[in-house]
C-alpha positions as CSV (number, residue, x, y, z in Angstrom):
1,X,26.7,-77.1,69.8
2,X,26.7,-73.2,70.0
3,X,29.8,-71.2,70.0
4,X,30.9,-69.3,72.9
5,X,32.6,-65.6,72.4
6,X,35.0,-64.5,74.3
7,X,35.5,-60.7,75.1
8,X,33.6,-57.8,73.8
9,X,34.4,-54.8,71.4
10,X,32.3,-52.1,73.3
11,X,30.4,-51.3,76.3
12,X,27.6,-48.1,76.2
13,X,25.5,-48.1,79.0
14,X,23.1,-51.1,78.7
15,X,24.3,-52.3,75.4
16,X,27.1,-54.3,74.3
17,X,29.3,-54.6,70.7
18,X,30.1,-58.1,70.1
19,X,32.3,-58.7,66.5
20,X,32.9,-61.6,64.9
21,X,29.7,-63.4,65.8
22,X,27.8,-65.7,63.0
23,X,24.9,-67.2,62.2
24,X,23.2,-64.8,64.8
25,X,19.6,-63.6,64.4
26,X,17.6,-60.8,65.6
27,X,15.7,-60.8,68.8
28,X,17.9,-63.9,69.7
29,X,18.7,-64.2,73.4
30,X,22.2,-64.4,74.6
31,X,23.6,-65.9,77.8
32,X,26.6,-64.1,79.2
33,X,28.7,-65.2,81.7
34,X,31.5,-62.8,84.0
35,X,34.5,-63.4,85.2
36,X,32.6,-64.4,88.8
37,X,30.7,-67.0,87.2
38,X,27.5,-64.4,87.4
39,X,25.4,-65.5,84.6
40,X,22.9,-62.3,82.7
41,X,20.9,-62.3,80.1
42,X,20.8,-60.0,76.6
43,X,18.9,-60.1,73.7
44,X,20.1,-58.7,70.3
45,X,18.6,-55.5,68.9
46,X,21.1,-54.6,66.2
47,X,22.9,-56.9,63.6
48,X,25.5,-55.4,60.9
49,X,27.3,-58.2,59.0
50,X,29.0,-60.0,61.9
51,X,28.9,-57.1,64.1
52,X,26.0,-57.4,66.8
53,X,24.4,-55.0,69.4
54,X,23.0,-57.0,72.4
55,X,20.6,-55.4,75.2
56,X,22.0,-56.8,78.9
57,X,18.7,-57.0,80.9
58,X,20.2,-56.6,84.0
59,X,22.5,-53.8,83.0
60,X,26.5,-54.0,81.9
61,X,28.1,-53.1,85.5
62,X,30.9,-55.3,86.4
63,X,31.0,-56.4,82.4
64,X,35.0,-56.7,81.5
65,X,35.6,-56.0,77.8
66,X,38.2,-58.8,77.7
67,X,36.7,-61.5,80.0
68,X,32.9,-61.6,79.2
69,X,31.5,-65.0,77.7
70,X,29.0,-64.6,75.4
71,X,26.6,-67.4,74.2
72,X,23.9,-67.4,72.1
73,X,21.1,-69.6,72.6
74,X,19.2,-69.9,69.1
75,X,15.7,-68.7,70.2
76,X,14.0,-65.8,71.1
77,X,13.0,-64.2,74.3
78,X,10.1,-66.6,76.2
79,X,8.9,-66.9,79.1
80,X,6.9,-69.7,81.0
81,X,3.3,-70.1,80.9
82,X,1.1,-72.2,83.0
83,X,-2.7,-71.6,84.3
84,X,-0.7,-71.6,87.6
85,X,0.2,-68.4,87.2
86,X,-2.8,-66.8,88.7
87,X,-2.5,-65.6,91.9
88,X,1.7,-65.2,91.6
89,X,3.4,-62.3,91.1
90,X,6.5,-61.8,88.8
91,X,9.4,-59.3,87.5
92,X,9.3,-57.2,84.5
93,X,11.2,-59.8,82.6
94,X,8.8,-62.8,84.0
95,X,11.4,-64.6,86.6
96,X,8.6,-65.3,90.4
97,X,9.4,-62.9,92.8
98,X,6.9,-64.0,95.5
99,X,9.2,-66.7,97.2
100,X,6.5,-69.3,96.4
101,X,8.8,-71.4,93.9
102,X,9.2,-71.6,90.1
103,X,6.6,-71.9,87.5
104,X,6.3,-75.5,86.2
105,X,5.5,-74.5,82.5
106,X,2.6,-75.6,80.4
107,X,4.3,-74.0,77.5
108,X,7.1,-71.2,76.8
109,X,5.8,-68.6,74.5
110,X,8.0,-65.6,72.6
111,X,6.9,-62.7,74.6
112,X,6.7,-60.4,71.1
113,X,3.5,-62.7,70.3
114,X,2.2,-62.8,67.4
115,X,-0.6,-60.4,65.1
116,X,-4.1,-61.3,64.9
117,X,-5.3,-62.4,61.5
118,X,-7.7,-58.9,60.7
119,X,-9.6,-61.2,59.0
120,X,-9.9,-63.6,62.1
121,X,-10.7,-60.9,64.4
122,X,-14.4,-61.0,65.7
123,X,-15.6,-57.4,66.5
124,X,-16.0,-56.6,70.1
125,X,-19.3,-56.5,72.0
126,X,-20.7,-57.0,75.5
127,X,-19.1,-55.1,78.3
128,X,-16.4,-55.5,81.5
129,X,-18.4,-54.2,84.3
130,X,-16.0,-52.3,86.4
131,X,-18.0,-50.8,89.1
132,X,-17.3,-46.8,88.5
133,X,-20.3,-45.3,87.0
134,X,-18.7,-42.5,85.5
135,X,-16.8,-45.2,83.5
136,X,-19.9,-47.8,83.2
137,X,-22.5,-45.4,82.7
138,X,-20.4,-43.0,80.4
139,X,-17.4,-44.4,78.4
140,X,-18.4,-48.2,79.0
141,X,-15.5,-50.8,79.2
142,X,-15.9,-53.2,76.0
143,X,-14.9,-56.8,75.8
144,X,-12.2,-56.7,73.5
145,X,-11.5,-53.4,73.5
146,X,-8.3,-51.0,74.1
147,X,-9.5,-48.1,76.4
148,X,-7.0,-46.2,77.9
149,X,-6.8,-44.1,81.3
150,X,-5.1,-40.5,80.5
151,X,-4.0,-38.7,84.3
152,X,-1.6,-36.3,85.7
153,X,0.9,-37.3,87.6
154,X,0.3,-37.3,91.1
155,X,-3.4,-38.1,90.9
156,X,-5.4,-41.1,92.0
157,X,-4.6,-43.2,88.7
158,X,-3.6,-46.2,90.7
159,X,-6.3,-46.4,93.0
160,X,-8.6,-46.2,90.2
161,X,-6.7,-49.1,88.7
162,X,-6.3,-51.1,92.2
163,X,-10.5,-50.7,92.3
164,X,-10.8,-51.8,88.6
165,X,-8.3,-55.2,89.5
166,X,-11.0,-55.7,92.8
167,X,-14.4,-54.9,90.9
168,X,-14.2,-55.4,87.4
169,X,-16.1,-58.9,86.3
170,X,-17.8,-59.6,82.9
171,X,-21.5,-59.8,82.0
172,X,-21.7,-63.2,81.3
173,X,-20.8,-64.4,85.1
174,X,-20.4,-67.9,84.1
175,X,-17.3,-66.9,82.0
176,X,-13.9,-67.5,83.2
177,X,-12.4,-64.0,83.9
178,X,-8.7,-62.8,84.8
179,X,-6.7,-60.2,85.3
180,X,-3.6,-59.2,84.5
181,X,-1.6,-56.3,85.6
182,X,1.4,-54.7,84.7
183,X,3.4,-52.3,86.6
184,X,6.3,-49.9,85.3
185,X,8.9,-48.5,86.5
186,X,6.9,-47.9,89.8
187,X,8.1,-46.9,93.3
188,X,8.5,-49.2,95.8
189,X,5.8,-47.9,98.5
190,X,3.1,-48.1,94.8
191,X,3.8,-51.5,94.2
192,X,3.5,-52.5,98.3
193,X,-0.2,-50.7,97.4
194,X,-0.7,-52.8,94.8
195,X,0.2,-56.1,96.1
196,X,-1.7,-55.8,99.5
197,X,-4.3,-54.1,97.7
198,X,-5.3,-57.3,95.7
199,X,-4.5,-60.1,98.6
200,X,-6.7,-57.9,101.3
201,X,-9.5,-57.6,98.7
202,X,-9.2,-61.3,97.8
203,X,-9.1,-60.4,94.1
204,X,-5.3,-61.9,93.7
205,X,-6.3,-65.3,93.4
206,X,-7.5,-63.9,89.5
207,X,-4.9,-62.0,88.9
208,X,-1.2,-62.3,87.2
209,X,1.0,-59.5,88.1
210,X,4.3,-58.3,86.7
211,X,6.2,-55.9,88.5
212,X,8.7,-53.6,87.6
213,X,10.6,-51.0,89.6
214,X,11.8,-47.9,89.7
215,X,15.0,-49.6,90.8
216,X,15.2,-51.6,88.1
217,X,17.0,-51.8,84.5
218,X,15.2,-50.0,82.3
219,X,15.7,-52.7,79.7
220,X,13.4,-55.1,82.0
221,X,10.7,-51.9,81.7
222,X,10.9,-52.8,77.9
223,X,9.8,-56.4,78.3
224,X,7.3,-55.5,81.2
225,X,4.1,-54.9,78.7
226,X,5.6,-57.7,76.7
227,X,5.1,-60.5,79.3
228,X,1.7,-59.6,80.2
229,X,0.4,-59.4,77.1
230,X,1.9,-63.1,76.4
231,X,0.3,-64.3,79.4
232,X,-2.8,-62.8,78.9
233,X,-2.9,-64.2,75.0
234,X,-1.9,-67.9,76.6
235,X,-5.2,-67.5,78.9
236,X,-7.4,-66.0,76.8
237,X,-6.9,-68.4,73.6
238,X,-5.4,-71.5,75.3
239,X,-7.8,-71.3,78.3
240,X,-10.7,-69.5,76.5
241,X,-11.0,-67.0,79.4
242,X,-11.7,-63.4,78.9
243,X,-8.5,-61.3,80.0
244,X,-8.3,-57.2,81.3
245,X,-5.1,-56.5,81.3
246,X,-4.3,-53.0,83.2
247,X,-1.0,-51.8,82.5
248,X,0.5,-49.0,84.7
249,X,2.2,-46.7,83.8
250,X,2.8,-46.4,79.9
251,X,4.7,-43.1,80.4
252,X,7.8,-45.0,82.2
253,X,7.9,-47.4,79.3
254,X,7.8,-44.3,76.9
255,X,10.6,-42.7,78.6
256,X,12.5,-46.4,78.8
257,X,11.9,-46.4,75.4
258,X,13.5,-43.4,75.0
259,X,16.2,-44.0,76.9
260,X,17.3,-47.1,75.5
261,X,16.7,-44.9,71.5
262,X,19.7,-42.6,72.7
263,X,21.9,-45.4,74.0
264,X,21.7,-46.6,70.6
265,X,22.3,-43.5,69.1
266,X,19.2,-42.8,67.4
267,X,18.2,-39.7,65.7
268,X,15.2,-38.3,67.9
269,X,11.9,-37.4,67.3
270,X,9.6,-35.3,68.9
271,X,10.2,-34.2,72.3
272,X,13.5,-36.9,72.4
273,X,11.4,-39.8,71.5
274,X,12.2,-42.1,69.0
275,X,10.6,-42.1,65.5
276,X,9.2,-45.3,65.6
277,X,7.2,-44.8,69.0
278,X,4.1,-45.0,66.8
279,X,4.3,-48.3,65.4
280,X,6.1,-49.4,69.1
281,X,2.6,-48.6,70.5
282,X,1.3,-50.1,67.9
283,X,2.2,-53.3,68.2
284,X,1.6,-53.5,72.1
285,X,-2.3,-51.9,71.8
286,X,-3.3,-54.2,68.9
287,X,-2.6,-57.5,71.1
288,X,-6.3,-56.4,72.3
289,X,-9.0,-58.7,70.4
290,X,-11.2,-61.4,70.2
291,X,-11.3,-64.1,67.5
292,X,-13.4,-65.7,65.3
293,X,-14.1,-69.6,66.6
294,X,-12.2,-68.9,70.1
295,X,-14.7,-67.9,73.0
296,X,-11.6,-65.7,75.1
297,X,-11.1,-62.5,74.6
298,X,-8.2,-59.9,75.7
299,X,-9.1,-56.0,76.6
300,X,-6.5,-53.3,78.0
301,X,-6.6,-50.7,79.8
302,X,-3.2,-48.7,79.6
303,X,-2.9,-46.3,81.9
304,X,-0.7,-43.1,81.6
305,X,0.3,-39.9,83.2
306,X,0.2,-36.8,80.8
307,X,3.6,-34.9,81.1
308,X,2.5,-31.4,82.3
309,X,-1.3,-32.7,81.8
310,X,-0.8,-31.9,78.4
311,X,-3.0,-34.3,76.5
312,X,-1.0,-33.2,73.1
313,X,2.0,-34.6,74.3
314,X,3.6,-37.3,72.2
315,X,2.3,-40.1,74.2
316,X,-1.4,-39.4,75.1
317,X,-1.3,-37.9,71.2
318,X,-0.2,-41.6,69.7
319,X,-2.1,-43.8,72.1
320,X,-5.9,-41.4,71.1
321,X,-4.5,-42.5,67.4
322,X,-4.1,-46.6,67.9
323,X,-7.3,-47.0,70.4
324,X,-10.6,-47.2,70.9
325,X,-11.6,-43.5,73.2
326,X,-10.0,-42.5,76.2
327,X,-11.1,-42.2,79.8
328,X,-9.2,-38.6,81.2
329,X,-9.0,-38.1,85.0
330,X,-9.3,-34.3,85.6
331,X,-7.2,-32.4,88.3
332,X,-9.7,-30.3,88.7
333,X,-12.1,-32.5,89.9
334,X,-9.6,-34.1,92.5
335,X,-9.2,-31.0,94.3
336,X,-13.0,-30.6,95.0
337,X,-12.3,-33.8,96.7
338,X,-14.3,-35.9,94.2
339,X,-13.1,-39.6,93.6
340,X,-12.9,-40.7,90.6
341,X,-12.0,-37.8,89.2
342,X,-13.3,-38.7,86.0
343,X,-13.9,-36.0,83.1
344,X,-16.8,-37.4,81.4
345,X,-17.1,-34.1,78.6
346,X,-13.6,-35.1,77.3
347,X,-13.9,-39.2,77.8
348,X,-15.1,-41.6,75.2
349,X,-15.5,-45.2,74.2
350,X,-16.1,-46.2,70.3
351,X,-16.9,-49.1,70.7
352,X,-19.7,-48.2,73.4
353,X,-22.6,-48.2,71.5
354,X,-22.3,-51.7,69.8
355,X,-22.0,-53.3,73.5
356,X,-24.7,-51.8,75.0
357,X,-29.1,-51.3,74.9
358,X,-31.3,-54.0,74.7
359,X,-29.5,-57.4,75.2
360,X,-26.3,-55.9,76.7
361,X,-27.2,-53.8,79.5
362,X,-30.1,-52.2,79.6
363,X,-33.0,-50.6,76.7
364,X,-32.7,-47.2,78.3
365,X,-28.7,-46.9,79.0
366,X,-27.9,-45.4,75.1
367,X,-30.2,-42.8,75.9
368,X,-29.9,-42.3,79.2
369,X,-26.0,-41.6,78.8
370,X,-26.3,-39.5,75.7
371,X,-28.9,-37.5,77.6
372,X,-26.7,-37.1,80.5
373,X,-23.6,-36.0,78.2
374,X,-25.6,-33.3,76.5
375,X,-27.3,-32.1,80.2
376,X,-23.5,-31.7,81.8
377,X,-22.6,-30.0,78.5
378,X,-24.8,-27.1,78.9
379,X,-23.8,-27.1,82.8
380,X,-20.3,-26.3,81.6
381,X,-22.2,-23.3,79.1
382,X,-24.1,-22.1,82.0
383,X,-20.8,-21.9,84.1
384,X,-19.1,-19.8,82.0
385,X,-22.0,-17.7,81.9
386,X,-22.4,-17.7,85.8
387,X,-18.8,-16.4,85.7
388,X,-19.3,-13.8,84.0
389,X,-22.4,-12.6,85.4
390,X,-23.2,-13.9,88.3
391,X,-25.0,-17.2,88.9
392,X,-27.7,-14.9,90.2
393,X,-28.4,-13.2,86.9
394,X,-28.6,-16.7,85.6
395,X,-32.3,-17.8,83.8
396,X,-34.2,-20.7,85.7
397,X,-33.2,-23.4,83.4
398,X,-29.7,-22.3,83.5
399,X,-29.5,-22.3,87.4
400,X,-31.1,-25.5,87.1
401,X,-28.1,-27.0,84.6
402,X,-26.3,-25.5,87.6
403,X,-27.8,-27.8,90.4
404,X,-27.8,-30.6,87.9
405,X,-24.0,-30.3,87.2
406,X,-23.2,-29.9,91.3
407,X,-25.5,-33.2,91.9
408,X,-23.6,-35.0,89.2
409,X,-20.5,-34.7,90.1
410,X,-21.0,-35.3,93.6
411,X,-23.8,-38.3,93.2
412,X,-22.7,-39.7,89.7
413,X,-19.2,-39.4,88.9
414,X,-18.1,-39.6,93.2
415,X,-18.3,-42.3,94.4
416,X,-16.1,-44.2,97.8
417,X,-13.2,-46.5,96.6
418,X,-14.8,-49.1,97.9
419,X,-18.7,-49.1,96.6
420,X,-18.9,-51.2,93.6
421,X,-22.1,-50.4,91.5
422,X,-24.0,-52.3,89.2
423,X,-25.0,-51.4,86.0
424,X,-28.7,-50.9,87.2
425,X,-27.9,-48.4,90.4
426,X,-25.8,-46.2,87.7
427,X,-28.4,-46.4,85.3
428,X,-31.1,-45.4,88.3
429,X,-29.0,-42.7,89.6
430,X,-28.4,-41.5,85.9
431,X,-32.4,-41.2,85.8
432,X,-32.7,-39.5,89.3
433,X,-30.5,-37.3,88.2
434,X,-32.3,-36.5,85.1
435,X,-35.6,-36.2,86.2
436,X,-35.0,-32.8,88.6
437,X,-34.5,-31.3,84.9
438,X,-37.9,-30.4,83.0
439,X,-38.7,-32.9,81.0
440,X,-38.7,-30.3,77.4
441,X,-35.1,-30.3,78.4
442,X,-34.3,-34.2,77.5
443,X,-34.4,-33.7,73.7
444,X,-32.5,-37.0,73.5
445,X,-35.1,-39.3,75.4
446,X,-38.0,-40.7,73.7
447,X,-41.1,-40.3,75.3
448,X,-41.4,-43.9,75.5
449,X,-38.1,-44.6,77.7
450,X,-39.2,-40.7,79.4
451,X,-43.0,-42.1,80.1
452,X,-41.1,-45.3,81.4
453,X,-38.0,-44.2,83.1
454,X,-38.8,-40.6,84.3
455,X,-39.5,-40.0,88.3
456,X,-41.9,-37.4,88.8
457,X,-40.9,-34.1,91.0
458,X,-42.8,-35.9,93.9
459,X,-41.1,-39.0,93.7
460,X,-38.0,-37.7,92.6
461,X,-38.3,-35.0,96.1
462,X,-38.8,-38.3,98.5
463,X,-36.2,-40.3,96.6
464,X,-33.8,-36.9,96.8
């Protein structure tokens, strides 16, 4: 039988001091009870001989110092885990919040999971398809991998992450694939986007959201990541399916994080954040994986906004350090009017050119991409030239570059919200592209994929 406690020593903002309390362990989830009979829920984050910190989920208003029951429960924080969940949408901390009923549980999980055996991790290859050449073609999506978005606040982050959740499919279309999103600390009219986003487009029936708002504690924005990552580890390994889990955005669970450090009393670190942000990412990012013997596989995609657009700031700074590239939406771009507004010079994907070529997607795509990179490279060269002195003063192969870089942005990297491309139409528009530069220009072609691949100016002019 566990003891109950009766009455608390402090209250500071969403944290409680609770003396006297034994045999209590860390992470352990408490039950506590007011003087209304309104039950909440707290976990405990802090332990000093019998004195204990405890985290209140929903927050501490209405918490009397001298009436609160507190009992703990002897376990961890879980939550509920059944194949069922696809297709329903929950709250930060897990609980259903789409009126269709409770979750009948195939098994309750601790939502901190557990690490991956580095020697029972398989290494990633093949790719997540998602649609968006500039991402396909350029910084491909690998199975297994952690690839993050990096935006600006304001931009069109979440309706490249709404057509990622519609499009994305692996390329092994046999495999079971899901989705599973997590949203924090958004507004109210962004997660209305989201949801009727997915059940318009059909693509809810895949997909496992968890939902946290602006509204809500910023304790729950803690546990958001948490729980999806726990459900998306259930599917992958339990149900052998292959799991992207987008998560949206990591800046509010930064500055939750944050939040929560001073409440504490914690000695800041850089810009107010704690010290151990670092190893906090961490251990959310390395959840990604695939493993030796099990055919599932889980892949993120965090997505966060750059404070300023600085891409030094702490956050984009520690998330480059724990994954695999980056994918950087530019502001620029956005206010030609071009959608996504996806950098490519500055975007990268390690683990890129293990998952495709030859058996993957396609002999020429290695190639073909490097080629393209080094082409819009020199269109940035002959820019800065053209601003200097004038793109009329320019040589021919520099106005070309010029041409080249207008036709890529607006052919390549733009594309509707809507279109869905497979990997051969970006590949074909990469080489269409291409081929309107001489072909002594593509120095990183053979000329057995050039004599293959190449469209001639006559073909290319019909085509164009």
């Amino acid at each position: 039988m566990r003891v109950e406690y009766v009455g608390l020593s402090e209250i500071n903002g969403p944290l409680i001091v609770l003396d006297g309390a034994k045999d209590v362990t860390f992470e352990e989830v408490c039950e506590i009870t007011l003087d209304n009979g309104q039950k909440r829920t707290g976990r405990v984050i802090l332990i000093d001989g019998e004195r204990v910190v405890i985290q209140v989920f929903e927050g501490t208003r209405g918490l009397s110092l001298e009436n609160a029951h507190t009992r703990f429960v002897g376990r961890p924080m879980e939550i509920p885990l059944s194949k069922e969940m696809l297709g329903r949408i929950f709250s930060g901390a897990g609980r259903p919040i789409d009126s269709l009923g409770k979750l009948y549980p195939d098994e309750r999980r601790n939502i901190n999971g557990s690490a991956i055996n580095p020697v029972s991790r398989k290494y990633p290859r093949s790719c997540i398809f998602t649609g968006i050449s500039a991402i396909d073609g350029m910084s491909t999506l690998i199975r297994g991998q952690k690839l993050p978005i990096f935006s600006g606040s304001g931009m069109s982050h979440n309706e490249v992450a709404a057509q990622m959740v519609r499009q994305a499919k692996v390329q092994d279309d046999d495999s079971e694939f899901a989705i599973v999103f997590a949203a924090m600390g958004v507004k109210n009219d962004t997660a209305e986007f989201f949801r009727r986003d997915f059940e318009e487009s059909g693509a809810l029936q895949r997909v496992v959201m968890f939902m946290n708002l602006a509204s809500d504690p910023i304790i729950e924005r803690i546990l958001t990541p948490r729980c999806a990552l726990t459900a998306a580890e259930y599917l992958a390994f339990k149900h052998n399916m292959h799991v992207l889990v987008i998560m949206t955005d990591m800046t509010s669970y930064c500055e939750a994080l944050r939040e929560f450090s001073s409440s504490k009393g914690e000695i800041p670190s850089r810009k107010g954040y704690p010290g151990y942000l670092y190893s906090d990412l961490a251990s959310l990012y390395e959840r990604a994986g695939m493993i030796e013997g099990t055919p599932g596989s889980v892949t993120q995609v965090p997505i966060l906004t750059m404070p300023n657009d600085d891409i030094t700031h702490p956050i984009p700074d520690l998330t480059g350090y724990i994954t695999e590239g980056q994918i950087v939406l530019d502001r620029s771009l956005e206010q030609k009017g071009i959608y996504p507004p996806i950098s490519v010079l500055p975007s990268l994907s390690r683990l890129m050119k293990d998952g495709i070529g030859k058996g993957y997607t396609r002999e020429d795509h290695p190639a073909l991409s490097n080629q393209l990179f080094a082409s819009y490279a020199n269109v940035q060269e002959a820019r800065s030239l053209a601003s200097v002195i004038g793109e009329e003063e320019l040589t021919d192969i520099d106005k070309k570059y010029m041409a080249f870089g207008r036709d890529f942005e607006n052919l390549f990297v733009k594309q509707p919200p809507e279109e869905s491309r497979s990997i051969e139409q970006t590949l074909e528009i990469g080489w269409h592209l291409l081929s309107k530069l001489p072909k002594e220009a593509l120095d990183r072609i053979d000329a057995g994929l050039l004599k293959k691949y190449y469209i001639e100016e006559e073909e290319n002019a019909i085509r164009g």
